[in-house]
Every structure is written in structure tokens, then in C-alpha cells.
C-alpha positions as CSV (number, residue, x, y, z in Angstrom):
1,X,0.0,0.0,0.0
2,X,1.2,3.1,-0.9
3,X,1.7,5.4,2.0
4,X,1.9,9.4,1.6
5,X,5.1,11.1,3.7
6,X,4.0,13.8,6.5
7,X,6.2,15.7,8.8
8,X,5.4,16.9,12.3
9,X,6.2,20.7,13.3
10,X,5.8,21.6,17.0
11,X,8.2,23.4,19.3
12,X,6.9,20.6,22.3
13,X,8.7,17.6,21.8
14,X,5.4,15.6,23.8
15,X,3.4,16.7,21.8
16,X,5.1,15.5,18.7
17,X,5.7,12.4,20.5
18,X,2.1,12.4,21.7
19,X,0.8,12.7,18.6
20,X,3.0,10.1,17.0
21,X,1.2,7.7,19.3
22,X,-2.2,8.6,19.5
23,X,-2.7,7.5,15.7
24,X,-2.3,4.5,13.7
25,X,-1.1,6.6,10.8
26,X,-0.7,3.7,8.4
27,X,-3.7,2.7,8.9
28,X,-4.8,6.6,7.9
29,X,-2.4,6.2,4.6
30,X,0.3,8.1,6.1
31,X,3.8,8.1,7.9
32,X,5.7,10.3,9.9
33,X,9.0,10.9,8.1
34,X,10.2,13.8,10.0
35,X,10.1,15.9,12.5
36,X,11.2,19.6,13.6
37,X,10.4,21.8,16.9
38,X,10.6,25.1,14.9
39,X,9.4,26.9,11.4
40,X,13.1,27.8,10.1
41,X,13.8,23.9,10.4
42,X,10.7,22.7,8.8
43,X,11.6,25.1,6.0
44,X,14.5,23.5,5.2
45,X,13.1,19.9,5.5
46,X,9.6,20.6,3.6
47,X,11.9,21.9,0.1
48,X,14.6,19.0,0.7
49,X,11.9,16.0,1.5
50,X,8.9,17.5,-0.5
51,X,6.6,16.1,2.0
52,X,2.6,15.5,0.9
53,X,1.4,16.5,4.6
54,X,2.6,19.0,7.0
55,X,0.9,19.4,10.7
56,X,2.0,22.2,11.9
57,X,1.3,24.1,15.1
58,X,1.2,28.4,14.9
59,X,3.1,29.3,17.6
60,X,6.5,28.7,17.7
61,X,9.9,30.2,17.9
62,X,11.8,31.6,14.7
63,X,9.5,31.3,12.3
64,X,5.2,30.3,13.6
65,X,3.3,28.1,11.4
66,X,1.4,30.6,9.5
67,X,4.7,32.4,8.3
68,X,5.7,28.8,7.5
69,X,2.7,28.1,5.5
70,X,2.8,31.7,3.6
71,X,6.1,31.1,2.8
72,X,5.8,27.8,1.1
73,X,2.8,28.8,-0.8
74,X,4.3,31.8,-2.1
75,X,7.7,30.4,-3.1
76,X,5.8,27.1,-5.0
77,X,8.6,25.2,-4.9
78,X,6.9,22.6,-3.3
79,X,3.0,22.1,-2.4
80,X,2.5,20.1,0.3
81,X,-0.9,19.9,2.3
82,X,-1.1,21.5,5.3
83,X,-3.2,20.9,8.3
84,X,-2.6,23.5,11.4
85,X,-3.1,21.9,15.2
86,X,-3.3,24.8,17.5
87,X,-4.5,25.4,21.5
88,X,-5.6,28.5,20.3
89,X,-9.4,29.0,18.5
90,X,-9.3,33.0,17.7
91,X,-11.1,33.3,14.3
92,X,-8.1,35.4,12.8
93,X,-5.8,32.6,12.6
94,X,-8.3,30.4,10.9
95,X,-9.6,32.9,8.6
96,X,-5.5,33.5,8.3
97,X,-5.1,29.5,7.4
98,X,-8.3,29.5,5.3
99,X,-6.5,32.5,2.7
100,X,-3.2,30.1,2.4
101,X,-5.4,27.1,1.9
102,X,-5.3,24.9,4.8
103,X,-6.5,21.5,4.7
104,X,-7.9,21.6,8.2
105,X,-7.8,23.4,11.5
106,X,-7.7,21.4,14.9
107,X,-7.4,22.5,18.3
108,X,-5.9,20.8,21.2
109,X,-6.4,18.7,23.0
110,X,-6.8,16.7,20.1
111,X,-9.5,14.0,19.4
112,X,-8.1,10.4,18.1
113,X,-11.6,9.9,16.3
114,X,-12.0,12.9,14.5
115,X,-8.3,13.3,13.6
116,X,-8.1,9.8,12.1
117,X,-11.0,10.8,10.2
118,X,-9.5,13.8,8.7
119,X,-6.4,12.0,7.8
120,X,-8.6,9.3,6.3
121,X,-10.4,11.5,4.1
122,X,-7.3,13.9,3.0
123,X,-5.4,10.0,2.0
124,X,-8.5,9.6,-0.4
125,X,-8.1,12.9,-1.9
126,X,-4.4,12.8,-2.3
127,X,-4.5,9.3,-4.0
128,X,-6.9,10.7,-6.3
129,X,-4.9,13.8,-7.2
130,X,-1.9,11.3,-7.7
131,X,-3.8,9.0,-10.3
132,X,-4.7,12.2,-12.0
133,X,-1.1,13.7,-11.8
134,X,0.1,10.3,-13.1
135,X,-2.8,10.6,-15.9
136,X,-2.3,14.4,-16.9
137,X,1.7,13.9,-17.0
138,X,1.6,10.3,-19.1
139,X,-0.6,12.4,-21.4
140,X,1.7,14.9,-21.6
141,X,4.7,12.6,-22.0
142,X,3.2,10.5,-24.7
143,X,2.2,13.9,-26.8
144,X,5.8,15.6,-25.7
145,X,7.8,12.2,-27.4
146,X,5.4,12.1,-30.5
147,X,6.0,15.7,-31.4
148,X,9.6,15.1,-30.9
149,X,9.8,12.1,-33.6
150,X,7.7,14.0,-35.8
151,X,9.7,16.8,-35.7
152,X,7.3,19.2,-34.8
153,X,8.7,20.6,-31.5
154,X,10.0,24.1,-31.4
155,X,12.8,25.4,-29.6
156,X,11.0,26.4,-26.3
157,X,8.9,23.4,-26.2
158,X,12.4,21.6,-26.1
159,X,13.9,23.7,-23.5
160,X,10.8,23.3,-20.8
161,X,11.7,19.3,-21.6
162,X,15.1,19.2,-21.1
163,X,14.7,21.0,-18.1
164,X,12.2,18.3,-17.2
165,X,14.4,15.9,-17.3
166,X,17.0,17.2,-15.7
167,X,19.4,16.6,-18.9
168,X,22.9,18.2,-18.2
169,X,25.5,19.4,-20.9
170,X,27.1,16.7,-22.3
171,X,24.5,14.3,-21.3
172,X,23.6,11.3,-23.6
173,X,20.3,10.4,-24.6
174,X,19.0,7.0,-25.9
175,X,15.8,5.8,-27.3
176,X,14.9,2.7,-26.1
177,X,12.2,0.0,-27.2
178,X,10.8,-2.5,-24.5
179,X,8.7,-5.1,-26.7
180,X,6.8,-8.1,-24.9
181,X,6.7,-11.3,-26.8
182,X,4.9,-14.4,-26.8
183,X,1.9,-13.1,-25.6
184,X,-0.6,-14.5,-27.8
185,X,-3.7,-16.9,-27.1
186,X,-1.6,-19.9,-28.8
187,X,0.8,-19.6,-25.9
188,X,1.9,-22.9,-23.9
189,X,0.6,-21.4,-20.6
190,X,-2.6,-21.3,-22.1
191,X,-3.6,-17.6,-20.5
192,X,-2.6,-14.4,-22.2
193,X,-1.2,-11.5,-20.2
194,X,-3.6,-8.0,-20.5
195,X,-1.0,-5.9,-23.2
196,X,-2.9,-2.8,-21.4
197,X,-1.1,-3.4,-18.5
198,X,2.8,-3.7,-20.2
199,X,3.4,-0.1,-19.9
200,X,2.7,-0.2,-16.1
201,X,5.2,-3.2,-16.0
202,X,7.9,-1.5,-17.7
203,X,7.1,1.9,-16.2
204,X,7.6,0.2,-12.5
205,X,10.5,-2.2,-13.2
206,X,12.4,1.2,-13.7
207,X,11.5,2.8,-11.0
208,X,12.5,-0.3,-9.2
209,X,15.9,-0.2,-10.9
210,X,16.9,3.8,-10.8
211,X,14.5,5.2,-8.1
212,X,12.3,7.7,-7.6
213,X,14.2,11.0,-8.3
214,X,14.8,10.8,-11.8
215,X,11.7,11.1,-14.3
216,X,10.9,8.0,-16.7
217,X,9.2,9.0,-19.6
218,X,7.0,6.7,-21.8
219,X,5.4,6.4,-25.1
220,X,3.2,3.8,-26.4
221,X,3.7,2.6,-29.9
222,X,1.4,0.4,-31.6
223,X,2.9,-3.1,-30.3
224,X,5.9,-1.8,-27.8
225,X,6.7,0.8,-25.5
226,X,9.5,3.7,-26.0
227,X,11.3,5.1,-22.8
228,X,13.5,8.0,-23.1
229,X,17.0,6.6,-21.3
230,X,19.1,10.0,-20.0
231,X,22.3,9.3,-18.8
232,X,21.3,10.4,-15.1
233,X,19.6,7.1,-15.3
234,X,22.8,4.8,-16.4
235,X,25.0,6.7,-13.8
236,X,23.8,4.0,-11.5
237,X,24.9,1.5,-13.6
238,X,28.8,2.6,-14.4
239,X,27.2,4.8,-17.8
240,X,26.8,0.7,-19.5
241,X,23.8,0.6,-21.6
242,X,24.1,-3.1,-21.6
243,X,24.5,-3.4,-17.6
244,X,21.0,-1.6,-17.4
245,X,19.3,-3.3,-19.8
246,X,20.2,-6.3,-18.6
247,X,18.8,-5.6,-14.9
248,X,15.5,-4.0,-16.5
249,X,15.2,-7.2,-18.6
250,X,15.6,-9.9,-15.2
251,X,13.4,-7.7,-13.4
252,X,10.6,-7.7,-16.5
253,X,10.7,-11.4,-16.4
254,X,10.2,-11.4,-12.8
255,X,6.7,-10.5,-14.0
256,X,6.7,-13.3,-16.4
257,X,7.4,-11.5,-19.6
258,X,9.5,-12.6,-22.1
259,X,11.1,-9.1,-23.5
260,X,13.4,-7.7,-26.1
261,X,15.3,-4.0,-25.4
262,X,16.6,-2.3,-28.8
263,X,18.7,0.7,-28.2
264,X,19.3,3.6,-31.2
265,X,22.2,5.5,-31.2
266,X,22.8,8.1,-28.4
267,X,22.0,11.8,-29.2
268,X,23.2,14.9,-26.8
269,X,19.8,17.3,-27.0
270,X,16.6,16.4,-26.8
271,X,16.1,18.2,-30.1
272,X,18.0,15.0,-32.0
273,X,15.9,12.1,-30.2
274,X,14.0,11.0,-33.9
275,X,17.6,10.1,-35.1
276,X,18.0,7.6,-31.6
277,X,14.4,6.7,-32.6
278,X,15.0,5.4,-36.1
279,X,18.2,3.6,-35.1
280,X,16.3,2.0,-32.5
281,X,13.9,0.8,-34.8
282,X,16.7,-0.4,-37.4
283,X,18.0,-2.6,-34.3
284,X,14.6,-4.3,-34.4
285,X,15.7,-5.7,-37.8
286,X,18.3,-7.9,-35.3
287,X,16.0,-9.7,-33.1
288,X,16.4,-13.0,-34.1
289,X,19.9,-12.4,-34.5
290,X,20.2,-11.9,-31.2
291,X,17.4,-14.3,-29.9
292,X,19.2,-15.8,-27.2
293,X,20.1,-12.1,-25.3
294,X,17.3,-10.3,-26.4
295,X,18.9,-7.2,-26.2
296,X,20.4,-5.1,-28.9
297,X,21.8,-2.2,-28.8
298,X,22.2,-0.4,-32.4
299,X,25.6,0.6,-32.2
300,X,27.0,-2.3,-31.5
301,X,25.4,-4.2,-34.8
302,X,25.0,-1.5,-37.3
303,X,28.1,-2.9,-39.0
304,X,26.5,-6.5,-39.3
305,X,24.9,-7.6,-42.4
306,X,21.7,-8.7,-43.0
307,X,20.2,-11.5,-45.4
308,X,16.8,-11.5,-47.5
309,X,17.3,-14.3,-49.2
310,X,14.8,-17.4,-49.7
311,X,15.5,-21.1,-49.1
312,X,17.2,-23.0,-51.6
313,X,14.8,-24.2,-53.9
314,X,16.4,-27.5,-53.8
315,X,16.4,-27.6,-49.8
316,X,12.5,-26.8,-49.6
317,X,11.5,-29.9,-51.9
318,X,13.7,-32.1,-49.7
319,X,11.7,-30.4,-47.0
320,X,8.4,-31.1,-48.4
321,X,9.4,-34.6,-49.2
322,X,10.2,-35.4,-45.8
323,X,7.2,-34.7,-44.5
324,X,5.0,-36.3,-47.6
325,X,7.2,-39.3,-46.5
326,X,6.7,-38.8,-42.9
327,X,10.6,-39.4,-42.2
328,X,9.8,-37.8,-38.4
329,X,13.8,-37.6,-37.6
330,X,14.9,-36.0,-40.6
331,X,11.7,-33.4,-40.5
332,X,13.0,-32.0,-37.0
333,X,17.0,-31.9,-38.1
334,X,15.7,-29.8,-41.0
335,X,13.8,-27.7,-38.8
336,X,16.7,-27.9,-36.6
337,X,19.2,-26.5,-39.7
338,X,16.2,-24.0,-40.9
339,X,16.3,-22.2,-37.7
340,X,19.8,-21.9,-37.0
341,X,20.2,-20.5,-40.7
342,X,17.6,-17.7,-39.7
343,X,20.5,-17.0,-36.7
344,X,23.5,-17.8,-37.4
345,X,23.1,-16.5,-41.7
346,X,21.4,-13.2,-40.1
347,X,17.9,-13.0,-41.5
348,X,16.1,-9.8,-41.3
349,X,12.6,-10.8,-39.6
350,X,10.7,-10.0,-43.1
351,X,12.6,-13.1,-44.5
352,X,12.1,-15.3,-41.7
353,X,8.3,-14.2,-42.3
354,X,8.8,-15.1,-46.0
355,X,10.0,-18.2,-45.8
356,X,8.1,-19.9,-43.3
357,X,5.2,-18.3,-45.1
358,X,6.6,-20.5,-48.1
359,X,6.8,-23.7,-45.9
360,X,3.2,-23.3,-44.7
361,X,1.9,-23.2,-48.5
362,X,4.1,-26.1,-49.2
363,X,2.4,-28.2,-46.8
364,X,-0.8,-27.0,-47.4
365,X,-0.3,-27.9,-51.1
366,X,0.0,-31.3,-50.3
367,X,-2.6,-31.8,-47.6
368,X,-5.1,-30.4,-50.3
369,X,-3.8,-32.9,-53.5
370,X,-4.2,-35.9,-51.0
371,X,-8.3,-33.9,-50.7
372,X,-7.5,-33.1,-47.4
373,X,-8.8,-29.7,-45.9
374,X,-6.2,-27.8,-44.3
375,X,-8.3,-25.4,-41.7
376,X,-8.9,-28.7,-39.8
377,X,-5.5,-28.4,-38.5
378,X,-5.4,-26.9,-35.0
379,X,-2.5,-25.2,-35.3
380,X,-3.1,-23.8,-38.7
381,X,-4.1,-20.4,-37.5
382,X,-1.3,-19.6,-35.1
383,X,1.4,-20.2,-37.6
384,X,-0.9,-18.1,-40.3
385,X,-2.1,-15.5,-37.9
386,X,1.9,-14.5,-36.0
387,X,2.6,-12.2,-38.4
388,X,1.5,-9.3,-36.4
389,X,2.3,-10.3,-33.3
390,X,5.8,-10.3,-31.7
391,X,7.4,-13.6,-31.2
392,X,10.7,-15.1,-30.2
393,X,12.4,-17.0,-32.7
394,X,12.3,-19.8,-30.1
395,X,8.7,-19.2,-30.1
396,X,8.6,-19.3,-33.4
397,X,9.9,-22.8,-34.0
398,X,8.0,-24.6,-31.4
399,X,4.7,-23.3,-33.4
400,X,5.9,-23.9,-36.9
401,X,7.0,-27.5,-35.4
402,X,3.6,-28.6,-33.7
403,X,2.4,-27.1,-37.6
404,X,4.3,-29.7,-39.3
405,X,4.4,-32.4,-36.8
406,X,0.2,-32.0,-37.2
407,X,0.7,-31.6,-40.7
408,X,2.3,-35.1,-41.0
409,X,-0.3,-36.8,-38.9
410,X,-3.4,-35.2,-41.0
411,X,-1.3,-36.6,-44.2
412,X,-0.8,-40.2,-42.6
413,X,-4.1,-40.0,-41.5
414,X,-5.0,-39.1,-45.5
415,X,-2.8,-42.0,-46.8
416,X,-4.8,-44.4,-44.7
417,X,-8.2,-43.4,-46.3
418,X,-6.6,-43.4,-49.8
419,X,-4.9,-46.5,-49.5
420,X,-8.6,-48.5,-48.3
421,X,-9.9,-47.1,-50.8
422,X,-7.0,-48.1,-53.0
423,X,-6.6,-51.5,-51.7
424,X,-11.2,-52.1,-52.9
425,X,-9.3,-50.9,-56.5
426,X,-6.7,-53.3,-56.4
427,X,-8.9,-56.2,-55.1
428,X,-11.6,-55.5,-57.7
429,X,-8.8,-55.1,-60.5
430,X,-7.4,-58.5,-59.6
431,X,-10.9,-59.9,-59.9
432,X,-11.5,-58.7,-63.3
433,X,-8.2,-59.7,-64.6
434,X,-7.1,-63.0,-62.4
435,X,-7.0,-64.9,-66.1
436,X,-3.9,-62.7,-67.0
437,X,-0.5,-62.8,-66.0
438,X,-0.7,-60.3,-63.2
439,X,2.0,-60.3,-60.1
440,X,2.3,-58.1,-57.2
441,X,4.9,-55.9,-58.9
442,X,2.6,-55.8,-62.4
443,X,-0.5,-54.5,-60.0
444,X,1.9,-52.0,-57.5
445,X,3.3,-50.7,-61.0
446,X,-0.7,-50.2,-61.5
447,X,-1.6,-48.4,-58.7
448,X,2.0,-46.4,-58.6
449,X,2.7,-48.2,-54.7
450,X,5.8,-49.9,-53.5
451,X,5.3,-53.8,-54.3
452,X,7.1,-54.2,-50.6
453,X,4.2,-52.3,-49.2
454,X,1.3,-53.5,-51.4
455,X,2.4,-56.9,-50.2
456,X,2.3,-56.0,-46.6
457,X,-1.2,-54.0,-47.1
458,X,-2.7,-56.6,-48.8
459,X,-1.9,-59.2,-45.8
460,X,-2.8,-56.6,-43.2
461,X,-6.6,-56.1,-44.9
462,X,-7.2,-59.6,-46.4
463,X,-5.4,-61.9,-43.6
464,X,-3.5,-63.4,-46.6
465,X,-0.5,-62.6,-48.8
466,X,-1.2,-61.6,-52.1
467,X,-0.3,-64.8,-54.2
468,X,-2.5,-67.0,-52.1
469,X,-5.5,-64.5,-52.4
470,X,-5.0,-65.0,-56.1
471,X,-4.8,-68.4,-55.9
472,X,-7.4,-68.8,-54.3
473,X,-9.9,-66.8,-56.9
474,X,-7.8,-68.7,-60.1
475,X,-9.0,-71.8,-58.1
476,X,-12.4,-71.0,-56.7
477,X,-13.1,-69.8,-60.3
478,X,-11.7,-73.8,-61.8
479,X,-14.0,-75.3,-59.6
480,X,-16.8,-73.4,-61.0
481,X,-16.0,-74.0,-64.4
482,X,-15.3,-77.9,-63.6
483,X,-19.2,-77.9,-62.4
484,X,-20.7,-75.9,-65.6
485,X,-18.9,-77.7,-68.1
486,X,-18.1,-81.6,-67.8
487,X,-16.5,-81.8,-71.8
488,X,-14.1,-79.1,-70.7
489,X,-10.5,-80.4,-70.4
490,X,-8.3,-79.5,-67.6
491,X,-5.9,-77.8,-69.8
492,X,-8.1,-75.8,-71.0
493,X,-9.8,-74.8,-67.4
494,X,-5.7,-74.1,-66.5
495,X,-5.7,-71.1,-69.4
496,X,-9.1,-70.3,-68.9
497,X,-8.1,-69.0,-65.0
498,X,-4.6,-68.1,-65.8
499,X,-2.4,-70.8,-65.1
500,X,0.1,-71.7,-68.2
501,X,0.9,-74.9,-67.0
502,X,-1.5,-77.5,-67.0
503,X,0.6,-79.7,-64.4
504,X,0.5,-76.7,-62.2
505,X,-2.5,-75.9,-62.2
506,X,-3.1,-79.7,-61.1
507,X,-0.5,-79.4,-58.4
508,X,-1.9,-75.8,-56.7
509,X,-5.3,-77.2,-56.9
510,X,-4.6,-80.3,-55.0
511,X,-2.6,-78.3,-52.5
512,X,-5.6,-76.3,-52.3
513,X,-8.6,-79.0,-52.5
514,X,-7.0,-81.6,-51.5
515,X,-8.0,-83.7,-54.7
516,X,-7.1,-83.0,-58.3
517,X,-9.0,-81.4,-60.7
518,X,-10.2,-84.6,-62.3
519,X,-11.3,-86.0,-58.5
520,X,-13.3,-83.1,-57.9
521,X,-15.4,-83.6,-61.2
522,X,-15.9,-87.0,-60.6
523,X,-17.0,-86.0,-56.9
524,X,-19.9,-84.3,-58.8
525,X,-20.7,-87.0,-61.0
């Protein structure tokens, strides 16, 4: 809970004492963080603590409270709120306190009730002014930055800025991009972090790592957040850019974000921030680059090339093959090699873009000549829809890979239902031609399968390898012709079913039958 700072001004030490013990001033929203037993003191402490509460009494020696109050109200160096405790109830001081603006008035002895009360009530109004405040000056700050990068500051404007932030001569000044990734609904956690509340993150992760006495200022982009770095802030941290983004970066993923910092170039007036701007959005061009880090700073790559390039033409068919073929291993050392290349050969993000976006229509292709449907796969729209969000190369990968590791299932799946439909092809075809020399390989030739694989599908759907299946038909279809037609010789039922050798025929039917041919006739007659 935030607590608001108060000091106690009294020249009677038991009071103050007194006072600090009658109330539960936490419990009020306050704390006592100094004390003084005369005006000239407080003077000094109010303009060096900058208090948000002063309880005064009037009389006192050096300076009373009312001289006090004028004083500080005049000079407007400070505005703290004032509430005056007196033993004293003449009308003149009150209407005197009343003209300087006095919170409250109280007499002694004082009440514990009613004073909690007051204190109670003035906490409410000063956490309201603060969330205005904090409003009013992010409003400010986000139309004071844009007006800078546009260009469209003027020379005063700049000044009252500078002066804002404290900026010395001879002071750097970075531009800095804080970018939270990973945040999407396709995310392994399952629940997506509110983006609204990002800028709060980064603006307290700051504060946590500089403190409170040197402004932060913020501007929203469209999917990141730009913080002006002076070097007041780096002082902290040896003048190393790299030293503070590294303890702003542990202390965002404290808060379980996975963040990138870019840096552009450092400028010396505030006047020449859009040139740190645009550097800092040319380091964005290095993320993956510099996946692992995640922080870039731009003058530290601006000397390293980048590549545009596709994939080999030669590499992506390979690719697509793989995964037609279901070869699982070499699909994920390909995937492996792919993203690596996107490091390690320094691909600008639009290429990375480009060529998975190449991958995904490859294997779309294919699911849709086997007449599968694509937008059943589940993790079709993630690796569609990333385009526009920020991601991690890492990221990246493990949704591309659950894409192709789907894709592969939905086109084994597909195989299956073509090849039983296939293998009803193949059994009709051997029905209609069992008279002719067909083999496995003649029929796999046929149907454009591997023989090795026909062989093992047939036995798999028909309990049988193929040669016995045909056997069986070439003899199921002798018998029939031995009952129809008692002049018919046995040679000539061996041609009629396919068989080219009489004595063959003879010796598979018996194996068969368990008589001969002739047997079997006779059987009949």
C-alpha cells in the first residue's frame, strides 16, 4: 500500500511524541517521516523531503506556522498539504489559514476519532490527485515524445523538456524500445497476459531499478513501448547501456514477460531524439539475430549484415518430401538446420516471415492434392495468424514445429483413407483380370505403390499374402468352371483361369482341394 510522507512541526517535543502515538497513521495512509520543533527547520526539511502532509502548530519560535505556511505557498517550490493543530481557537488565525489554503484546522487537545478521520479522508483525496497527476503527465509525455519524432517541436517546447528531465550538458540520450513477446492466445501457458497493462510493468520495473528521483518517460507505440534513457539514469549502472538493460530485462521477467530492449544510437539534446528513434527501430531488424540475449543495442550491430534471401529451392522440396514421406527424424534436423540458418546467416525478420510463409503453402499444397482440408489443423491459424504479433524465434519454431508435426499426422491420416480405398481398387482389379498374367509388382506398377508395401497391405486387410489370395480366386473360379462344363479339359480350365501350365494348375489345386481337378469332377458326378 502506498503510504503518503507527513512531517510533524511543534516546538513541544510531547506533543510530537504524543501525537505520533495517538494514531495509527498507516492505517490513515500516512507516515511520519520527520520531525522539527521550529518553522526555520521545517523550511528547510519541507523543500529537501517534499513532504505530501505538513501538521503544523502556529506558535512557535523563529518562524510560527502561519509564516511557515505563507512562505511555502508563495515560493511554490513545493506544495505540500497543510493541516494546522493549535491550543488557540481565535477566528483570525483560521480565517488567516483559510487564505493560504489549509486543509484543516484542529485544536488541542486533540480527538483520536475525528483526527483519524481527517487524515482518512485527506489519503483519499491525495490518491486521487496522484492518479490524476500520473494521468495528466503520461498524457503529456506520450504527446511531448510524439511531437519530438515527428519533428514538430520548437525550440522552447524543447527547453521546458530538457529542463524536465534534468538533462545536463554533455548528457547522452538513448531511445529505447521494451517489446513483450509471446503473448498471444496460442501460448503454452494457455492464458494471455492483458498488453494494457505492459506499460505499467515497464514503467515500474524502472522505477524499481533507478528510483524515484529521476523522471521515466514513456510512449506507447502500436505493439511496444519507447522510454527516453538520459544518462542520469545509467549513472547507477557505471554509464553501461548493456549493464542496465540487462537488470531492466531480469526484473521484467520477474513479472513473467518474455522481453526484447533495442537501443538507437545516443544523441546529446533532446532536439536530436528522432535520429535515436530510427536507429532504434533499425536494431529491431536484429531480433532474431540476437534471440538468445534479447537485447540489442544499435551501435553495436549496425556494421552487421543482413540476409533476405529465400530457401534453396532444392532444400525446400527435400523439406516437403520429408514430410510427404513422414521421415519424423529428418523433419525435425531440417527444422533444426532452418532455424539456425535464420541465426547464425542473419535474416532480417521480413525473411524469416517469407520463408516460413513458403513452408506453410508447401504443406498446405500437399494436404489439399491428397483432398484433405487444411483449416482442420489446429495449429493452422497460429502459424498463419503470428505475423503481427511479436514472437521469439524460439517461439517461433515450437509453433511452426507442432504445424508440421500436425501436418504429417493429418497426411498419414489421408494415406490411410486413400490406401482402403485403393486397396477395394486393387482387389476389384485382380478380380476382373485374375486370367492374365498379373503379379504383385505388375498391380503395385498399377496403382504407382511400393510392391514391398502392397504386399504388406494386402496381408494386413485380407489376412492373406497376395499370391495365395490370387490363388485362391484362379482356383475358386476352376471349380466353378469344372461344375458348368463336364467336356471341358483340364488344360483348358488351367488357361481359362490363368495358369500356363496345366501340371500346375493340377498341383496348386490339389494343395488347395485336397484332390485333383479330375477328383473333384468325378466327386460331382
Amino acid at each position: 500500500m502506498h503510504l503518503h510522507n507527513a512531517i510533524l512541526v511543534d516546538d513541544e517535543v510531547y506533543t510530537r511524541k504524543g501525537l505520533m502515538k495517538l494514531i495509527d497513521w498507516e492505517a490513515c495512509g500516512f507516515r511520519i517521516v520527520a520531525e522539527a520543533d521550529n518553522g526555520e527547520d521545517a523550511l528547510e526539511l519541507i523543500e529537501r523531503i517534499r513532504p505530501d502532509l505538513v501538521i503544523t502548530d502556529i506558535t512557535m519560535p523563529v518562524l510560527d506556522g502561519l509564516e511557515l505556511i505563507r512562505r511555502i505557498v508563495e515560493e511554490k517550490t513545493v506544495s505540500p498539504v497543510f493541516i494546522i493543530i493549535s491550543g488557540y481557537s481565535d477566528f483570525k488565525y483560521a480565517q488567516q489559514a483559510v487564505r493560504y489554503g489549509v486543509h484543516d484546522f484542529i485544536l488541542k487537545p486533540i480527538d483520536e476519532i475525528d483526527f483519524s478521520k481527517t487524515l482518512r479522508k485527506l489519503n483519499e483525496r491525495l490518491k486521487q490527485n496522484r492518479v490524476e497527476y500520473v494521468r495528466n503527465e503520461r498524457l503529456l509525455t506520450g504527446a511531448m515524445i510524439e511531437s519530438l519524432i515527428k519533428g514538430e517541436a520548437d525550440e522552447a517546447f524543447v527547453a521546458e523538456w530538457e529542463q524536465r528531465l534534468m538533462l545536463r550538458p554533455n548528457d547522452r540520450l538513448f531511445y529505447m524500445f521494451a517489446e513483450l513477446n509471446d503473448n498471444h492466445p496460442w501460448r503454452q501457458s494457455g492464458v494471455q497476459a492483458p498488453t494494457a497493462s505492459f506499460k505499467e510493468i515497464v514503467h515500474l520495473a524502472i522505477r524499481h531499478e533507478t528510483g524515484d528521483d529521476q523522471p521515466i518517460y514513456l510512449h506507447e507505440h502500436r505493439n511496444r513501448i519507447g522510454i527516453l534513457v538520459p544518462d542520469r539514469v545509467l549513472e547507477r549502472f557505471g554509464g553501461e547501456v548493456r549493464l542496465f538493460a540487462l537488470r531492466i530485462k531480469e526484473a521484467l521477467s520477474e513479472a513473467d514477460c518474455s522481453i526484447f530492449l533495442y537501443f538507437g544510437t545516443p544523441v546529446f539534446r533532446l532536439m536530436d531524439v528522432p535520429q535515436s528513434y530510427k536507429t532504434a527501430k533499425e536494431a529491431l531488424l536484429y531480433k532474431y539475430i540476437h534471440d538468445d540475449g534479447r537485447i540489442v543495442i544499435y551501435d553495436q550491430v549496425r556494421s552487421e549484415g543482413l540476409n533476405y534471401v529465400g530457401i534453396d529451392a532444392g532444400d525446400f522440396n527435400r523439406f516437403i518430401e520429408q514430410i510427404e514421406e513422414l521421415q519424423s527424424d529428418a523433419v525435425k534436423a531440417t527444422i533444426d538446420s532452418l532455424f539456425l540458418d535464420f541465426r547464425d546467416k542473419r535474416y532480417a525478420p521480413e525473411a524469416v516471415k517469407m520463408n516460413i510463409h513458403q513452408c506453410v503453402l508447401g504443406v498446405t499444397k500437399a494436404i489439399r492434392s491428397m483432398d484433405g482440408d487444411e483449416r482442420s489443423l489446429a495449429s493452422l491459424e497460429p502459424i498463419v495468424g503470428w505475423h503481427d504479433l511479436n514472437l521469439s524465434l524460439s517461439e517461433l519454431k515450437r509453433l511452426f514445429t507442432e504445424f508440421v508435426v500436425e501436418s504429417q499426422n493429418c497426411i498419414a491420416h489421408l494415406r490411410k483413407v486413400q490406401l482402403k480405398g485403393a486397396i477395394q481398387k486393387i482387389r476389384s482389379y485382380i478380380e476382373a483380370n485374375y486370367s492374365s498374367n498379373i503379379s504383385l509388382k505388375s498391380i503395385a506398377a498399377e496403382f504407382y505403390i511400393n510392391p514391398v508395401y502392397l504386399g504388406q497391405l494386402f496381408k494386413k486387410t485380407y489376412g492373406v499374402y497376395f499370391n495365395d489370395f490370387l490363388l485362391q480366386i484362379r482356383v475358386n473360379e476352376a471349380k466353378k468352371l469344372l461344375r458348368q462344363s463336364s467336356d471341358m479339359r483340364i488344360y483348358e480350365v488351367a488357361e481359362k483361369v490363368g495358369f500356363s501350365s496345366a501340371d500346375y494348375f493340377v498341383t496348386q489345386f490339389e494343395k488347395i482341394e485336397r484332390m485333383t481337378p479330375t477328383e473333384y469332377r468325378n466327386k460331382l458326378l
